[in-house]
N, C-alpha and C positions, 0 to 999 in steps of 0.2 A: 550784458553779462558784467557782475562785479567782478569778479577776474576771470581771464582770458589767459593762456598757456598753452604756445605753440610749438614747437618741435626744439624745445628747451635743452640744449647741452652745456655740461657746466665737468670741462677736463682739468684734473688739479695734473700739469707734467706726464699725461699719458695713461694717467686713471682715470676714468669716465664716473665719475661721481654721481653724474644728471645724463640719461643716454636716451635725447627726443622724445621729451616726454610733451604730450598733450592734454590737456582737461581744460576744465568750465568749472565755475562756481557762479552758484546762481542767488540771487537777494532771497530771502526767507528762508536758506536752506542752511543744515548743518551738514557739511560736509567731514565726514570720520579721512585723516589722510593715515595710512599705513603702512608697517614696513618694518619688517627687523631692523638690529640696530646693524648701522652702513649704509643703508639701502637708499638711501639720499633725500630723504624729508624735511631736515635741516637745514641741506643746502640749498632744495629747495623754495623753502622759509624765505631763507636770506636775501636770495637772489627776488623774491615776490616785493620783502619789506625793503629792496634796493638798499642791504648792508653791505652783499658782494654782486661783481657783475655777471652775467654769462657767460659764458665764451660762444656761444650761435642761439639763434630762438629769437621769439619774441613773449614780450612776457606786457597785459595790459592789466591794469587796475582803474575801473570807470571808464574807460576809454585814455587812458592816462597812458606811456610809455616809461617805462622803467627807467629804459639809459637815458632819455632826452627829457623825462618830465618827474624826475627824481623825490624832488624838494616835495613838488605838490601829489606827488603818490603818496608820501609818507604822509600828508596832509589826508588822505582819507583812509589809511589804516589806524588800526590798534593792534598792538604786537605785548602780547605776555609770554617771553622766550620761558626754556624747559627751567630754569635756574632765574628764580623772579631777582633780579636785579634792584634792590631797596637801598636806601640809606637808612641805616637801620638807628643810627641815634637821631635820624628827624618824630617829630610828632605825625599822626597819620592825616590832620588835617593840615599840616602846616609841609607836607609830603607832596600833598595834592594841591597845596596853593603854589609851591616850586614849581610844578607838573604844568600848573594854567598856566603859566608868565610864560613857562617854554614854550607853552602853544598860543601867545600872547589872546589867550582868551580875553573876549570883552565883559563876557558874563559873569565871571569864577565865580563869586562867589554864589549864586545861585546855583550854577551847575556844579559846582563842590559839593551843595546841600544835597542837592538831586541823586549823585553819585552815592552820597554816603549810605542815604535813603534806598535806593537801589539795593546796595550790597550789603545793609544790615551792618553797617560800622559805625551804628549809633553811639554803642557804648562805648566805642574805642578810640572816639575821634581825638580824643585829648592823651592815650597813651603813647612812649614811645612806639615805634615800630618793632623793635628788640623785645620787646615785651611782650609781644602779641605771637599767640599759637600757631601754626602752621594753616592750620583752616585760614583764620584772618590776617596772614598777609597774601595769603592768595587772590583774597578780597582785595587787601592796597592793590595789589599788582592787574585784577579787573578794571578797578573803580577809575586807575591810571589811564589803561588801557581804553577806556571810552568816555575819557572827560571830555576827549574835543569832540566826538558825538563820528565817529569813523564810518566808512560805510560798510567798510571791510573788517573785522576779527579773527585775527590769525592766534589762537592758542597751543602753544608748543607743551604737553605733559601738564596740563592745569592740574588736573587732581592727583599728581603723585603726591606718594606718602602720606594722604589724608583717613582718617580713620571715617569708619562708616556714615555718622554722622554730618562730616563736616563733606564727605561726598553729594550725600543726597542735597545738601545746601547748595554747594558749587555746583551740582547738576541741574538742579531748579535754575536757578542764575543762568546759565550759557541756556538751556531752550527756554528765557523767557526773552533773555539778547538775542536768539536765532528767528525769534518771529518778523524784527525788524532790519535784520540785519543778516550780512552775508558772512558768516563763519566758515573758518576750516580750523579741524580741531583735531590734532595729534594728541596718540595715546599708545600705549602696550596695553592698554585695560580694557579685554576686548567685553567685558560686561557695561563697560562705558559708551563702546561701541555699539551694540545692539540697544540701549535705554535711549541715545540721544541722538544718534546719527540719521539724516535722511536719505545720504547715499555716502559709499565707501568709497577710496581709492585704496589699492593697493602698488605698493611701488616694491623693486623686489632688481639689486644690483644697477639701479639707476634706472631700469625701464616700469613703466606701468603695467603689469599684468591685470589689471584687474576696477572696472569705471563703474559700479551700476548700484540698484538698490540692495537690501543687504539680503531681502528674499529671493531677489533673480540669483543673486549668487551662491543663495543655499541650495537653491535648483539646478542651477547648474552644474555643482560642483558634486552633487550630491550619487548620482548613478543609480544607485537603486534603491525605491521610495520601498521605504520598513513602517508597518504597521503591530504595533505590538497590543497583545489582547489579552483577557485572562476569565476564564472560566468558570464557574462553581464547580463543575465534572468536566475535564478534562477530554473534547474527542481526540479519535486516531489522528496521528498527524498525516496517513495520505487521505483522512477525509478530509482535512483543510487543503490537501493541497488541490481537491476537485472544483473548487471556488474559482470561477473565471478572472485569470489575472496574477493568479498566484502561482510562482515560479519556486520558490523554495522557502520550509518553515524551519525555524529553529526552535526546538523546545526549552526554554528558559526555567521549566520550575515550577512550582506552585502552582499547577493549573494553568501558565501563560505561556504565550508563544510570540516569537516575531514573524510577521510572512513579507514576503520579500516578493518586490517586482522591480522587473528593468524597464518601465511605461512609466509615465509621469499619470497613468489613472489612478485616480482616490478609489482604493479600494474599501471602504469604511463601508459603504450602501451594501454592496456584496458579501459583505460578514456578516454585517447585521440582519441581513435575508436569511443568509445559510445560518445561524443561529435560530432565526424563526421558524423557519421551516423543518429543521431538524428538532426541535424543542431543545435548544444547550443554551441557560442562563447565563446570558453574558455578565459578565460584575464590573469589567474597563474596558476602553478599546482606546489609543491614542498615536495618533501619527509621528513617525519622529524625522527631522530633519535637521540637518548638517548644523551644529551652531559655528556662531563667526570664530571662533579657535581654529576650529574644523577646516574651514573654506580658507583662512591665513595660511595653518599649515601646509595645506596642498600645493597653495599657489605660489608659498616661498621658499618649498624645502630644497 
């Protein structure tokens, strides 16, 4: 495992901040970390990127130990925190040559080029950083972030405040880093969450509620699977409810209904029958489940 996270306590004076938290991150994967604001994903962060210590747990990066192998952890992370930390009257390449000396790169300048090439800071390599839009310093603060070639990617809030645009760019970017690399990627955007996550955590008053892929947890969180359909002619609603499986319809309008089961069976094949067999022109039929908003609210209200 690229990080390892054991029964992690992290008490600021008798406030549990971090309360025995456990997880895995695994190499290829993008892991979505979650959490109203409090909820302890920044601490964390810190305590992963050994800015602060724990107070109990164990916490591993490569088989690395946080309190005893500090230095050479931080040697295989990349950390872009919520608030990109720039010097903002440096140039962006001369940003990124400061960046190699601190990580006394042998290669820089190559892996400079590589970088830039990466992030599409072709055109900007010679502006200052001050000068550059919100989109492309989020790029400095990537391009930073994995000049020493990391194995781990910890992103705290990458695509706040970016306009549509400059999202879909920095979204391309982290799942093309998440093919070779081990990401954990903090966000409130839970549409960021469902385009690039391969599994979620949710953390919620310092404990985990919540470890898996983002479909188990619309399943599970979900209670009763709603299929909503819509008609040319409208039947009676207790002729739908004679449909094996169907527990209760709601009539929606316009010829549409939703029907409703407490089963995890897809009921789609058994509409589609009872429409044939009674001759009622279907025109839609579409399954709905829980989106990631949905499954966060439950699990953190």
């Amino acid at each position: 495992m690229s990080v390892s996270i054991s029964n992690l306590t992290k008490d600021y004076g008798g406030q549990l901040a971090v309360n025995d938290a456990t997880f895995e991150a695994k190499p290829g994967e993008i892991l979505g970390f979650l959490g109203p604001n409090g909820a302890g994903k920044s601490t964390t962060m810190k305590i992963v990127t050994c800015f602060i210590p724990q107070t109990s747990g164990e916490v591993q990066v490569c088989g690395l130990d946080t309190r005893t192998d500090s230095i050479e952890v931080r040697r295989q992370i990349g950390y872009l925190p919520e608030h990109n930390p720039l010097y903002k009257d440096m140039y962006v390449k001369e940003y990124l040559q400061f960046a190699a000396r601190s990580h006394k790169l042998g290669n820089s300048k190559s892996r400079i080029a590589e970088m830039i090439e990466m992030t599409g800071l072709g055109r900007e390599q010679h502006k200052q950083i001050k000068a550059l839009s919100k989109g492309y310093r989020q790029r400095v603060g990537l391009a930073q972030a994995m000049l020493h070639d990391p194995a781990v990617l910890i992103l705290d809030e990458p695509t706040s405040g970016l306009d549509p645009n400059q999202l879909s760019e920095i979204r391309s970017l982290i799942k093309q880093i998440g093919r070779e690399k081990t990401v954990i990627f903090s966000t409130h955007i839970m549409q960021e969450v469902q385009a690039l996550c391969d599994r979620v955590i949710i953390i919620n008053q310092g404990k985990i509620v919540a470890n898996d892929s983002i479909e188990t947890l619309q399943l599970k969180t979900q209670g009763k699977v709603a299929i909503k359909v819509e008609f040319l002619k409208a039947p009676a609603e207790q002729k739908l409810l004679s449909i094996d499986g169907v527990e209760e319809v709601k009539n929606l309008g316009n010829q549409s209904f939703q029907l409703m089961t407490n089963g995890d069976k897809d009921l789609r094949r058994d509409i589609f029958e009872f429409a044939v067999n009674n001759k009622y022109i279907l025109l839609g039929m579409e399954k709905e489940v829980s989106t990631v908003e949905d499954v966060f609210k439950l699990l953190t209200k």
